[in-house]
C-alpha positions as CSV (number, residue, x, y, z in Angstrom):
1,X,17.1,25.3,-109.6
2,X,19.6,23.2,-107.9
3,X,18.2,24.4,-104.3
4,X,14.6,22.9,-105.6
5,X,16.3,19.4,-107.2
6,X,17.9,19.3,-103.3
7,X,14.9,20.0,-101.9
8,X,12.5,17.1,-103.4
9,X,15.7,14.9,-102.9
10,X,15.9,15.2,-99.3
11,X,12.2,14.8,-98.7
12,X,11.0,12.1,-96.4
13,X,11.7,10.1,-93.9
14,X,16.0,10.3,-94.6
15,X,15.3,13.8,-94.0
16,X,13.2,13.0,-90.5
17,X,15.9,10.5,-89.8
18,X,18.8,13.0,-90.2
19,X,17.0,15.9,-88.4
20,X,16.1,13.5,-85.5
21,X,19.9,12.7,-84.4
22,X,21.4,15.9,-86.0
23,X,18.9,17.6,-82.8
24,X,19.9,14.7,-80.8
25,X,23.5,15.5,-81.0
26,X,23.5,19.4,-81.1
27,X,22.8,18.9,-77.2
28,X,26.6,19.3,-75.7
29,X,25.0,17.4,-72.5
30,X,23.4,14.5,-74.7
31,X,26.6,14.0,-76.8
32,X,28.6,13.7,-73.7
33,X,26.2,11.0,-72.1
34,X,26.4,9.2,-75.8
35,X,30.2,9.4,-75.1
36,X,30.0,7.9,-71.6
37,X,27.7,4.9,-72.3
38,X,30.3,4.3,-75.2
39,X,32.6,2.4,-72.3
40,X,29.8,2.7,-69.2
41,X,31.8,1.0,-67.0
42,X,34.5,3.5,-67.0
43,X,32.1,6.3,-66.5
44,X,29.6,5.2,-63.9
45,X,29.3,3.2,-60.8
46,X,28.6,-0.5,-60.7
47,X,24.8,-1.1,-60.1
48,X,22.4,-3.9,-59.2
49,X,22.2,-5.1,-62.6
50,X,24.5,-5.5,-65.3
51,X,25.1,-2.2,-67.2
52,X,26.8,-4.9,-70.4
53,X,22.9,-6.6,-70.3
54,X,20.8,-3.4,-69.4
55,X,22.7,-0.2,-70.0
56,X,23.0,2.5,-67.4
57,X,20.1,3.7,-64.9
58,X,19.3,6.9,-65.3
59,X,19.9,8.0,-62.0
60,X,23.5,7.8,-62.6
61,X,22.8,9.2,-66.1
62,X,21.8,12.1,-64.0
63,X,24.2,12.3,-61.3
64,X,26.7,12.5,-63.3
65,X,25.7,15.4,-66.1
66,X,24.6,17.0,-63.0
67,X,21.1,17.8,-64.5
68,X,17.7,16.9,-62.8
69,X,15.9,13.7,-63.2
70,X,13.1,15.3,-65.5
71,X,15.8,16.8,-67.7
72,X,17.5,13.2,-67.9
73,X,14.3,11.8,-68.4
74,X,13.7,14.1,-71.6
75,X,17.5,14.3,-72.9
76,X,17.3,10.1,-73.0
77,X,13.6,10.5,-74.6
78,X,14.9,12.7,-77.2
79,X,18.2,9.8,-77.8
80,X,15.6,7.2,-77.6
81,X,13.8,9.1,-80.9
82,X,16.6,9.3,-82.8
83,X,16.9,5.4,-82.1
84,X,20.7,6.4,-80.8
85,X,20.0,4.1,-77.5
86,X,17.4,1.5,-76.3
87,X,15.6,1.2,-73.2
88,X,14.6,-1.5,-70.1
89,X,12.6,-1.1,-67.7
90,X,13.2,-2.8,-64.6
91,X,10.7,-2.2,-61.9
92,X,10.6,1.9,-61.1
93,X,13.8,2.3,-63.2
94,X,15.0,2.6,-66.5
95,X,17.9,1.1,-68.1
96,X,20.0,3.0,-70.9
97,X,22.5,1.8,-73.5
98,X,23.6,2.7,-76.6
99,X,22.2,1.2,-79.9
100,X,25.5,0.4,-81.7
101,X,23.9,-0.8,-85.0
102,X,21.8,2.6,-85.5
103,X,25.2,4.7,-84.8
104,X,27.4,2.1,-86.9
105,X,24.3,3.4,-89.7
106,X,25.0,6.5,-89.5
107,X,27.3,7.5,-92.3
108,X,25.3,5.4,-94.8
109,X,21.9,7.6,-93.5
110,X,24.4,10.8,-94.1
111,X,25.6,9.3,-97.7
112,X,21.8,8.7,-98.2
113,X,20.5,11.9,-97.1
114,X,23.0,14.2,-98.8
């Protein structure tokens, strides 16, 4: 019985929620990149624009976990679900940082959700 009452209370969109960034993290590459746009100017190269203003491109995303550009492009999509970072385009590139309200939320979706 107590597996069934755990069931029905983690149903819905807690549960999605939850799933979404527990996949998000499981990713060793994906939870170093969250590490490394925690202080991106210690981590990566000055650019054009302001990494404080528009995050990180994801070139240097990709240079530095050494992946290739479609792998960056789908580790920063699956972030980007789990509403862990934000997005800005800017011309052929896009600009990564982290969303500091959705991870500061996190412990109160984990209280929530279990």
């Amino acid at each position: 019985m107590p597996i069934l009452r755990y069931t029905v209370l983690m149903a819905g969109s807690h549960l999605d929620e939850l799933l979404d960034v527990c996949k998000a993290l499981a990713n060793p590459t994906r939870l170093q990149i969250m590490g490394w746009l925690r202080d991106p100017a210690e981590y990566f190269a000055p650019q054009a624009d302001p990494m404080e203003e528009v995050g990180v491109c994801v070139k240097q995303i990709q240079e530095k976990a050494g992946i290739s550009q479609s792998t960056a492009s789908q580790f920063m999509a699956v972030l980007q679900r789990a509403r862990l970072v934000e997005s800005t385009r800017i011309g052929q590139w896009t600009y990564y940082r982290r969303d500091d309200s959705r991870i500061a939320g996190l412990p109160e979706l984990l209280k929530e959700s279990l």
